[in-house]
N, C-alpha and C positions, 0 to 999 in steps of 0.2 A: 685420786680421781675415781680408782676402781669402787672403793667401798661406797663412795657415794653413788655410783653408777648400779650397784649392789643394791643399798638401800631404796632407790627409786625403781626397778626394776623388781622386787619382794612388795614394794608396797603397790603397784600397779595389776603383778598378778593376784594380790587380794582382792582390789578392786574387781578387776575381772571374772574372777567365781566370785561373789560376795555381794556382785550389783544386781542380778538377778532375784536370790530370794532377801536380799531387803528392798527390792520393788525400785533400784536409784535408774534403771534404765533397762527394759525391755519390750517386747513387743510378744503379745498375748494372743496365740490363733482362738483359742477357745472365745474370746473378747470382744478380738479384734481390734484393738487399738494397744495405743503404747503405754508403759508406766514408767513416770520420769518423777526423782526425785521422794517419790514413797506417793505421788499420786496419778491415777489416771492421766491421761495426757488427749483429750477429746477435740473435736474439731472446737466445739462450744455453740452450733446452732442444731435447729431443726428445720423440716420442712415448710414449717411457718414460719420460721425469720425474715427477715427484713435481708433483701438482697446485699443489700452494702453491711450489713454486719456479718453475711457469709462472706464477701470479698473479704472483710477485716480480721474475721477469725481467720482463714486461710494463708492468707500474708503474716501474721501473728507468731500461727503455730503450727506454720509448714516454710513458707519460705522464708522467714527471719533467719531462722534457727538454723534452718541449714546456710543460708548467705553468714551468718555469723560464725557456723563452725569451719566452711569451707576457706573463709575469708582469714580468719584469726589460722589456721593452719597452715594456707597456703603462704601466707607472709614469713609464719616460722617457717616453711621450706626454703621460700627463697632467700630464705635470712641464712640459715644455716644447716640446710640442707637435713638428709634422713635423721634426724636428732628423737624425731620419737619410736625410730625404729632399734638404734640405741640402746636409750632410758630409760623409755616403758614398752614397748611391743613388747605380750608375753609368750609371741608367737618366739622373734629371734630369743628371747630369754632360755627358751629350751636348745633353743639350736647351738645355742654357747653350750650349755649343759652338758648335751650329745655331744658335741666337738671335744670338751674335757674328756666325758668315757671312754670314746673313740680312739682316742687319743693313745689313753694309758691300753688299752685292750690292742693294737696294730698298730704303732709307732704315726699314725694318720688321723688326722680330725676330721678325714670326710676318705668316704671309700676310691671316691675317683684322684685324687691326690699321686701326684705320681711317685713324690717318693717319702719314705717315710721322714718326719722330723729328726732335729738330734734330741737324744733324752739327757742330755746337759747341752743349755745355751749360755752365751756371754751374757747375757742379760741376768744369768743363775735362777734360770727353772731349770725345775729337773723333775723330768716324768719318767720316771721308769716304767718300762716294758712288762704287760703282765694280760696273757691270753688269757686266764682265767675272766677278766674284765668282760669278756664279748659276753657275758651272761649276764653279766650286771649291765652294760649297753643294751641290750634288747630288751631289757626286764623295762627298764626305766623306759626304751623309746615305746611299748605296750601301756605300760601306768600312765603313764604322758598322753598315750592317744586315746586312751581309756577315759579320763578326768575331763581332755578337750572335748571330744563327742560328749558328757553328760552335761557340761555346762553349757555347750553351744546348745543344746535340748533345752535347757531353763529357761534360754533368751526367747524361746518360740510358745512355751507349755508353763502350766504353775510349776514353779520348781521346790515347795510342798509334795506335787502330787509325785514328780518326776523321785525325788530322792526318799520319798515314804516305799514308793512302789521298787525301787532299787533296793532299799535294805531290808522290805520283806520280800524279795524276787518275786513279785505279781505285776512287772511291767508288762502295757498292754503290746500287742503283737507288734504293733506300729513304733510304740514308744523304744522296743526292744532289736528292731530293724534297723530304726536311727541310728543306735549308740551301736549296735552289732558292724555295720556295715560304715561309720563314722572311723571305728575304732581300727579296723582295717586299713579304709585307705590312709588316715592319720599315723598308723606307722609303717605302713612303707613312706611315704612322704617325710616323717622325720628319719626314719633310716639310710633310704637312696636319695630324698632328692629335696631337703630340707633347704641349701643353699639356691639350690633351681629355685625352687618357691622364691627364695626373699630375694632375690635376683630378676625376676622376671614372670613369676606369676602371681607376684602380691598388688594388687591394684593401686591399695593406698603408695605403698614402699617408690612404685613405678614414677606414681605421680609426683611424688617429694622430689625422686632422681630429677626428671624431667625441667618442675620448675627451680631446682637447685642449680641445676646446669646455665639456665638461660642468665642467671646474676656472677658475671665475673668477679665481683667482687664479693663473694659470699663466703663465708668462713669453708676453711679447705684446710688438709695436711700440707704441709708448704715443707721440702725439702732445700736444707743450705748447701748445695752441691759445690761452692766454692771451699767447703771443708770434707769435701767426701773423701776425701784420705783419709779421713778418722774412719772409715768403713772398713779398712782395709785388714781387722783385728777380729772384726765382727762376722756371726753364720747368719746376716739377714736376721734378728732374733726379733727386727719390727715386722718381718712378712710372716715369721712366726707366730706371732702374736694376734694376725689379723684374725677375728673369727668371718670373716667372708672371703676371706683366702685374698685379697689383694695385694699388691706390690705397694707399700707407701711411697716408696721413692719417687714414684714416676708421675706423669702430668695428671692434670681434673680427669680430661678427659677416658681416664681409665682408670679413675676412682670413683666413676659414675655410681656404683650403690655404697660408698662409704656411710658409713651408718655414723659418723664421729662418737666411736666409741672411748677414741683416745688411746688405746689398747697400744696400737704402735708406738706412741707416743714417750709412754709410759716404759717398754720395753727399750726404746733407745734413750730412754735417760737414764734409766739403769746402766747401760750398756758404757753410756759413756763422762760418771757418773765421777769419776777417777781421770780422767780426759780435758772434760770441759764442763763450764758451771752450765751452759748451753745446749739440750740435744741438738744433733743434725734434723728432728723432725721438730715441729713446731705446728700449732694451729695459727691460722693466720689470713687475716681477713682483711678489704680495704683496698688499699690500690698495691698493696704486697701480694693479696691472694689474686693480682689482675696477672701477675708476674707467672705464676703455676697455672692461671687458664689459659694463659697462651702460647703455655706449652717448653716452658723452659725450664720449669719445675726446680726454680729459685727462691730465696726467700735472701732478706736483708742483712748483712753479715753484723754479727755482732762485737765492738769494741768492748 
């Protein structure tokens, strides 16, 4: 499940730098309007149009588009909750990144962690301890905030004008303020408080949780607690695993930003892999996942 989680996650962050200067989606201050798909993207009247074809362009290609993408999103959420914060967001894609450096550099994938991981899990990772790393962590959460500030630049400015004037350094004061003062707060942000962010101050992420919550029966990590004595061999190697630092074992309601990475998933099948043809952790949806929202954080035993 990783490598394909992998694969979608590399192809999204292409997309992300890549939509800009091939024109698939941005928004032009020099312009003033957007560019969607390699064209202009225009109300489509003027002052002398015909009223009812201003109403028809405005519904068209202002509120279709967003009733369409809000609509088609919010069904994936309450379907199956943060799944594009997951898959594609190439915001979390780095935060996983940073949590691997982090990791190897302070025995911790995030600074506030209270205590360090083990560097051999039952699950058979093995991160060995190496403070040399904290250079290589800082370098990468700098290149990382460096790269994000110049592309969120492209989404506003021609990104021609933006990456000519970057690599002969004649960015104008303005353009050089953005990415100066972008690249700043983007990494303290991926340093200290990258999990904060996708926890609680990502807009979109917030809104996925939210209406992910309201469908009890929405796809959820469903723990088989009728066999949690297979636990009893295991260092937690699924809370290990979580890159949002959560407990899988325990109810929805305190896996409110699971991202369904799978990640735990995948660590307790490993784990228990020599045990049972069955992890203890399962994905599971329907009137099984009604079972873990209400709190009992069971799932269906299996014959």
């Amino acid at each position: 499940m990783q490598h394909y989680r992998l694969l979608a996650r590399v192809a999204f962050f292409a997309l992300f730098v890549l939509a800009p200067p091939l024109d698939l989606f941005r928004f032009d201050l020099t312009v003033n309007h957007l560019f969607f798909l390699g064209e202009p993207w225009r109300l489509g009247f003027t002052a002398q149009s015909d009223s009812l074809d201003m109403v028809g362009s405005i519904f068209l290609r202002i509120f279709l588009p967003i009733f369409l993408v809000v609509g088609v999103g919010g069904w994936i959420s309450w379907k199956y909750g943060r799944l594009y914060c997951g898959w594609l967001c190439p915001h979390f894609a780095m935060v996983e990144l940073l949590n691997g450096l982090m990791r190897r550099a302070s025995g911790k994938p995030s600074l506030w962690e209270k205590q360090a991981l083990p560097q051999q899990q039952a699950d058979g990772t093995h991160v060995p301890l190496n403070p040399w790393y904290w250079s290589v962590t800082l370098g990468a959460a700098v290149v990382i905030a460096l790269v994000w500030a110049v592309v969120l630049l492209t989404y506003l400015l021609p990104p021609k004008e933006i990456y000519t004037n970057l690599l002969t350094l004649s960015l104008t004061r303005n353009q050089a303020l953005f990415i100066g003062v972008g690249t700043v707060l983007l990494t303290l942000e991926f340093t200290l408080a990258r999990h904060l962010f996708c926890r609680f101050g990502c807009a979109l992420g917030v809104a996925q949780s939210f209406i992910w919550m309201t469908n009890r029966k929405a796809l959820v990590v469903g723990f088989d607690s009728p066999r949690a004595k297979l636990c009893s061999d295991c260092d937690a190697s699924c809370e290990h695993a979580c890159p949002m630092r959560l407990k899988p074992r325990t109810i929805k309601r305190n896996m409110f930003t699971c991202t369904q990475c799978h990640s735990c998933i995948d660590a307790c099948d490993k784990v228990q892999e020599h045990a049972s043809s069955v992890p203890l952790l399962q994905w599971v949806n329907g009137e099984r996942a009604k079972v873990v929202a209400k709190g009992a954080g069971i799932v269906e035993k299996h014959t």
